[in-house]
C-alpha positions in Angstrom: 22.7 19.1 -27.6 21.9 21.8 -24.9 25.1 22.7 -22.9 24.3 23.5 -19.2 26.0 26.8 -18.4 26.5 27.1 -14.6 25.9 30.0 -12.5 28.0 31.6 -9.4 24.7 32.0 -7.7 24.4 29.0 -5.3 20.8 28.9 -5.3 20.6 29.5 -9.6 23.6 26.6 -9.3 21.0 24.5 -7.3 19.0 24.8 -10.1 20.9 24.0 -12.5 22.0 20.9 -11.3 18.0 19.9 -10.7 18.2 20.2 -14.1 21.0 18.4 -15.3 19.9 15.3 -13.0 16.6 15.5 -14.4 17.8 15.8 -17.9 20.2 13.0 -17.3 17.1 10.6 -16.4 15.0 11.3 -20.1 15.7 8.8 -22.6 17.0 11.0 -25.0 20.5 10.9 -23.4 20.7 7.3 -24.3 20.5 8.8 -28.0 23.1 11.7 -28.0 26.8 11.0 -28.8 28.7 9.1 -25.9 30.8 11.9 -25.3 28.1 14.2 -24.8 26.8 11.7 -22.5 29.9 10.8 -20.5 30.8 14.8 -20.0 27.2 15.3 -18.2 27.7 12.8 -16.0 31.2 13.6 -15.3 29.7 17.5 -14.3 26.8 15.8 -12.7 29.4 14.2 -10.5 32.0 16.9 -10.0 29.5 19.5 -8.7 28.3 17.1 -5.9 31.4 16.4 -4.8 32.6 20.4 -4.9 29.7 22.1 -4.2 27.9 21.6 -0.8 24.6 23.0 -2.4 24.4 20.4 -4.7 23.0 17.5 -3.3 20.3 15.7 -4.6 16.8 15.9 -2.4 13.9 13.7 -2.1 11.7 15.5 -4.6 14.3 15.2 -7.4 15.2 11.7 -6.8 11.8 10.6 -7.4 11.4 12.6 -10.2 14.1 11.7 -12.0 13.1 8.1 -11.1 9.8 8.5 -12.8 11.4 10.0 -15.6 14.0 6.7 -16.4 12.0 5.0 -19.3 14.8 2.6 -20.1 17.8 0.7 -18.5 20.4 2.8 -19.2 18.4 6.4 -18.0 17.8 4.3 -14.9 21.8 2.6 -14.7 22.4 6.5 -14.7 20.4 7.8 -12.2 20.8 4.8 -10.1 24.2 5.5 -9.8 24.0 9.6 -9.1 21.5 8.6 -6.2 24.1 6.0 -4.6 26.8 9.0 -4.9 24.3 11.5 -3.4 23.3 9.2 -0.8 27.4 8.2 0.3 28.2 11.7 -0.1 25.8 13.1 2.2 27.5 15.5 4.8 27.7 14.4 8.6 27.5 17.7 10.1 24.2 17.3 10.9 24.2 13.6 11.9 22.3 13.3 14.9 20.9 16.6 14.8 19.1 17.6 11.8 15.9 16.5 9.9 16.9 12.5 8.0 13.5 12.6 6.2 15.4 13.7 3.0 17.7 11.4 3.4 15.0 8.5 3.5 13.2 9.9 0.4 16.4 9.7 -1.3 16.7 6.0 -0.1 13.3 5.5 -1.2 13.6 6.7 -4.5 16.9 3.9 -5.1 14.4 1.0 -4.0 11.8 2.6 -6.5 14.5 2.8 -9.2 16.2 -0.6 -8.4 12.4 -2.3 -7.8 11.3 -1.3 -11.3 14.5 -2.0 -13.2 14.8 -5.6 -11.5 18.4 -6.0 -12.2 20.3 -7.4 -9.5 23.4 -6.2 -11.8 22.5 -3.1 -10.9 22.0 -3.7 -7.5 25.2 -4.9 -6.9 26.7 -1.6 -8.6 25.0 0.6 -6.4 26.1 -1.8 -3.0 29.6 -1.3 -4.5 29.4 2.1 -5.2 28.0 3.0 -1.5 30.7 0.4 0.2 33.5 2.0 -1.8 32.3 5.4 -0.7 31.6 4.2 3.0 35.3 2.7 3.1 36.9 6.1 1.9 35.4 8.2 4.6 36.6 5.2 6.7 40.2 5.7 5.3 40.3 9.4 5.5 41.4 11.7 8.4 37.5 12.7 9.0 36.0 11.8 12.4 35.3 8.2 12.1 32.5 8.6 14.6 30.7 10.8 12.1 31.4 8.1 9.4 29.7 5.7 11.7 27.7 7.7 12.2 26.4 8.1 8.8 26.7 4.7 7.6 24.1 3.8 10.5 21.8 6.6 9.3 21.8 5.1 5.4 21.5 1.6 6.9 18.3 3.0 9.8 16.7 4.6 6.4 16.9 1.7 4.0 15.1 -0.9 7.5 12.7 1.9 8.1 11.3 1.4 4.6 11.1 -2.1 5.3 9.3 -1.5 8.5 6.9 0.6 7.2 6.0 -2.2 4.7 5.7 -5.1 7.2 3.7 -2.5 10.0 1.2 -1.0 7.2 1.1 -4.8 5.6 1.6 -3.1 2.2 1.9 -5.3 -1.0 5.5 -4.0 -2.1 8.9 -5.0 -3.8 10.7 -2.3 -2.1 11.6 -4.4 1.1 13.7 -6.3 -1.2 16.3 -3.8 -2.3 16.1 -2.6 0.9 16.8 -5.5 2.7 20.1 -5.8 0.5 21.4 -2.2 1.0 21.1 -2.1 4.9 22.9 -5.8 5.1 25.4 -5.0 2.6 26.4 -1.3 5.0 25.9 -3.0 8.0 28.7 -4.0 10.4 29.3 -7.7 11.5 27.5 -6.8 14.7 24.6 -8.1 13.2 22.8 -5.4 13.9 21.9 -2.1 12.9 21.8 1.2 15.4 18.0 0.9 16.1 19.2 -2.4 17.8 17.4 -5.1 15.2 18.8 -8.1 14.4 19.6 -9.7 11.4 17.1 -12.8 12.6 14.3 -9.9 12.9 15.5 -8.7 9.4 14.9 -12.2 8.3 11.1 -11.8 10.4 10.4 -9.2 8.3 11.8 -10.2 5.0 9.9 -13.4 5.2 6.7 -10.9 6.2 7.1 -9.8 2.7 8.1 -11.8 0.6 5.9 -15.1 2.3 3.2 -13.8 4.5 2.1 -10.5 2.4 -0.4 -11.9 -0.4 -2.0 -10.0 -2.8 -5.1 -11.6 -5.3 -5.2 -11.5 -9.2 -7.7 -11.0 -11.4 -8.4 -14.5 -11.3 -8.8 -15.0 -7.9 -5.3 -16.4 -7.5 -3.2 -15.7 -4.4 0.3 -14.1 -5.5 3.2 -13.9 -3.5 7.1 -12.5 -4.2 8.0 -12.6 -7.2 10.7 -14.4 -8.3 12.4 -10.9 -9.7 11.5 -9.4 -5.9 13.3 -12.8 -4.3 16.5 -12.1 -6.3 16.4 -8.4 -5.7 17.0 -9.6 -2.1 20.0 -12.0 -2.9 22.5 -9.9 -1.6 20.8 -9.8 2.0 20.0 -13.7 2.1 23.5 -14.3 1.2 24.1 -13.3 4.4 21.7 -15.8 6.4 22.8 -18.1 8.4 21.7 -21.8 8.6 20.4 -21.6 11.8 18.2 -19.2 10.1 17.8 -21.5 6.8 16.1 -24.2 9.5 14.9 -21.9 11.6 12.5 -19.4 10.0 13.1 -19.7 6.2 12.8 -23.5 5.2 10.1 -24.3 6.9 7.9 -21.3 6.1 8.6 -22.3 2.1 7.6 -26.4 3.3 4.2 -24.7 4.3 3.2 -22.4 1.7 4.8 -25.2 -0.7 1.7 -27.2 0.9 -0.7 -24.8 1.0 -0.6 -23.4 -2.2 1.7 -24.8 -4.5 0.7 -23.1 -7.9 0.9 -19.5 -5.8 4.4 -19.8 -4.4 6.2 -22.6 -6.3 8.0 -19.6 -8.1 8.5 -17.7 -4.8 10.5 -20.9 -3.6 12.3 -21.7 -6.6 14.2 -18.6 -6.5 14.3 -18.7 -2.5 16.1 -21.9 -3.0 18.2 -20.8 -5.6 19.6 -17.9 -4.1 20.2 -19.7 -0.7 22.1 -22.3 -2.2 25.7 -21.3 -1.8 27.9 -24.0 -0.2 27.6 -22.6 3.3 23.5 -23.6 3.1 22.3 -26.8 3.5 18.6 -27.7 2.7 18.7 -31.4 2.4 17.6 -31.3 6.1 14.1 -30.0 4.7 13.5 -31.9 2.1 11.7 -35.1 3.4 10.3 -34.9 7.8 8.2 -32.1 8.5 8.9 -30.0 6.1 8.4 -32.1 2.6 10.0 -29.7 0.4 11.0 -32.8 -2.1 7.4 -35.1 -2.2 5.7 -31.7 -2.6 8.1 -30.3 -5.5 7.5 -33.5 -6.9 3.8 -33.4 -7.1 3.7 -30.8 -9.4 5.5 -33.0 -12.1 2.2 -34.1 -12.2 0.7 -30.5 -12.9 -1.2 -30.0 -16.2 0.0 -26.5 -16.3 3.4 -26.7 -18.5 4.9 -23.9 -16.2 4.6 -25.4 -13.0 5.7 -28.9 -14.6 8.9 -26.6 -15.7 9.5 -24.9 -12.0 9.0 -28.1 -10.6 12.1 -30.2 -12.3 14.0 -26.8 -11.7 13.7 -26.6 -8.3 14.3 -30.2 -8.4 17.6 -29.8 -10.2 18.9 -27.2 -7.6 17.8 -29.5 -4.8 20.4 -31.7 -6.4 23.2 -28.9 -7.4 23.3 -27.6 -3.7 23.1 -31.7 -2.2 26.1 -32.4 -4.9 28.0 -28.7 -3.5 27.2 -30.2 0.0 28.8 -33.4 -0.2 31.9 -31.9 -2.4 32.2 -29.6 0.4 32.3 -32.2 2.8 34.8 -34.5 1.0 36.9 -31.5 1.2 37.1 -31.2 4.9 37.4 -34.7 5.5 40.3 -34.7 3.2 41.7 -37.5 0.4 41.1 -41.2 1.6 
């Protein structure tokens, strides 16, 4: 086990801590004892939060990334990059160049995009809230905390925007998506002045509108692992948005091409299916969500026969959650 000496020199210190990031991301730290482990972490951490010339840039964050061969390299890294990213000074907010702050952004959606864990998702929104609320509590300049916060959450949309304006056939719009909503304020709205409902435009872009072709000639939309990546952000739809833009996009791709997107839907459905969202609007009228569900009961592919009576079952979990709900406000007979 190599111990990492460190220097008094800040730019051989700089150095060193490239290192012991990068050497945190190999799998062979998932092999060394736990203490070993722990105590290069715990000096990974303590030298970004007391030395100013120890921040993580763009060019390390996607190496390390590309280094992280298994979950626990990535669980690391993942969470150094959401430290980096909430410890980022202010002193140049507004001033100075934020493209090394987007490649560090870019690098998380890489990390979180490959690993396809919303567990780990949800670590690194925690990690980055906690963070955010700290500089909130402290007796730094909140305006520079706002500050900040905005910057994170106009990096995470820009990599979104760059996907839906380039039409480019990526999952990172997913994790994105998630990050920006979960720092956002309820203004609904992030500095640049976007909405959530053109945060939905885009996400639906993505996920619905953004095809790609396999090998067999098949269209291929989201994924059902890119769908749930975005959980955190649809959480935070409303149902004037469910009707609006969401539901009836599914109803038409469900038409269109129901062996291409039957998995996109099934996890749409499932992760807006809390008991604030109501789809039993959309499943007969215009949008047909239930007769064409039910169609491919009839498949003679096993897998779509299988989506098709799960999607079915959460049609009737979130109806059941629905009427509970309402029994609830209308009170005991």
């Amino acid at each position: 086990e190599d111990i990492i000496i460190m220097n008094s020199n800040s730019s051989t210190m700089t150095e060193d801590f490239r290192c012991l990031i990068l050497r945190l991301a190999l799998g062979r730290m998932d092999v060394v004892s736990s203490h070993y482990r722990m105590e290069q972490m715990s000096l990974a951490i303590e030298m970004m939060e007391d030395d100013s010339n120890c921040e993580i840039d763009g060019d390390c964050a996607m190496e390390a990334v590309n280094s992280c061969r298994s979950h626990h390299s990535m669980k690391r890294i993942a969470h150094l990059l959401s430290l980096s990213l909430s410890k980022s000074t202010c002193t140049d907010i507004g001033l100075g160049d934020t493209s090394n702050l987007r490649s560090v952004c870019v690098a998380l959606c890489t990390l979180l995009t490959r690993c396809s864990k919303v567990s780990l998702l949800s670590e690194c929104i925690s990690t980055l809230s906690q963070k955010s609320d700290d500089k909130d509590n402290s007796n730094s300049n909140s305006n520079s905390n706002s500050s900040h916060c905005n910057l994170l959450v106009d990096s995470f949309v820009s990599i979104v925007q760059e996907q839906v304006n380039d039409n480019i056939s990526s999952d990172l719009y997913a994790p994105a998506l998630s990050l920006a909503s979960a720092l956002t304020s309820s203004d609904n709205s992030n500095s640049n002045g976007n909405s959530k409902s053109e945060w939905v435009d885009w996400w639906m872009q993505c996920a619905l509108l953004t095809t790609t072709t396999t090998a067999g000639g098949q269209l291929s939309f989201a994924s059902g692992a890119a769908i749930r990546l975005a959980q955190p952000f649809l959480a935070t739809v409303s149902q004037k948005q469910l009707d609006d833009q969401i539901a009836s996009m599914c109803g038409l791709k469900l038409r269109a091409n129901p062996e291409s997107c039957l998995e996109t839907v099934h996890a749409i459905v499932s992760c807006c299916s809390d008991e604030h969202l109501h789809w039993n609007a959309h499943l007969r009228g215009e949008t047909k969500l239930l007769p064409s569900t039910m169609k491919q009961l009839r498949s003679t592919k096993a897998p779509m026969r299988h989506l098709a009576s799960s999607l079915l079952i959460q049609f009737a979990i979130n109806n059941n959650n629905n009427n509970n709900n309402n029994n609830m406000m209308r009170g005991p007979p």
